[in-house]
N, C-alpha and C positions, 0 to 999 in steps of 0.2 A: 715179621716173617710169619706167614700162615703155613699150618701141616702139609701143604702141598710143597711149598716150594724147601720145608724144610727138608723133607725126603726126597726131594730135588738136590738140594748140596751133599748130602748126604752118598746119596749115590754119584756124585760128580766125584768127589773127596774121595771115599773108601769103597763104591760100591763092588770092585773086579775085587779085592783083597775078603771084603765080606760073603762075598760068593765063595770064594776059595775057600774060605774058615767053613762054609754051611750054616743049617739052621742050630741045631743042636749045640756047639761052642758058642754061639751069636746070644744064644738063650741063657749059656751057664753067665756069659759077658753082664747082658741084662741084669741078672740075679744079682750077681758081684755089685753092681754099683748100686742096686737096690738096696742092699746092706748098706753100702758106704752113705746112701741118703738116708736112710733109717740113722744112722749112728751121726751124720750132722745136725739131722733134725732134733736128736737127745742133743748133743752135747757140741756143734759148731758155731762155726760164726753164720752171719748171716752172706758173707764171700761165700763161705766154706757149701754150704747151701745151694747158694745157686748153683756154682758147681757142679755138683752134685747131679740138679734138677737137669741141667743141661746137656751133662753125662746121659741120665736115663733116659732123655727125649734121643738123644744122639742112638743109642742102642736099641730103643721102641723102632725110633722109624726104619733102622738096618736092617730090622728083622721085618717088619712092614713089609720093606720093600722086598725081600728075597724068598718071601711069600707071596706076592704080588700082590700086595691089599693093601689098598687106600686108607690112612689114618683118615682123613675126612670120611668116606663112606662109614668107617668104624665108628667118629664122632654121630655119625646123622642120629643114630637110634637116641640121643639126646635131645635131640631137638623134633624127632615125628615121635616117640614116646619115652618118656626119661621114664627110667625104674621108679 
């Protein structure tokens, strides 16, 4: 699955509910699971992990999307000049 089509299911899945919630809780959401990947990455399994990582892709592209910005255009600056 490439960033495109993953904020594709994403919004197929949850997009009318993630609107409803807005940016601001959608962000607290992100954080929360950024913790829980912070604290797998100390002390989970490597299940517990993925998880996790899949969690925070899930909630990056929610909020992507209901700002209307493309994770790919986000990724390019990687690829025409990486930091």
């Amino acid at each position: 699955m490439d960033l495109a089509e993953l904020q594709t299911l994403m919004d197929d899945l949850y997009g009318e509910a993630d609107r409803a919630r807005g940016v601001p809780a959608t962000v607290a959401w992100l954080c929360e699971e950024l913790g829980e990947l912070a604290q797998a990455v100390r002390k989970g399994t490597r299940e517990q992990r993925v998880h996790e990582f899949g969690d925070v892709l899930a909630w990056l592209a929610s909020l992507a999307n209901q700002m209307d910005i493309s994770l790919d255009d986000a990724m390019q600056r990687y690829v025409d000049n990486p930091p």
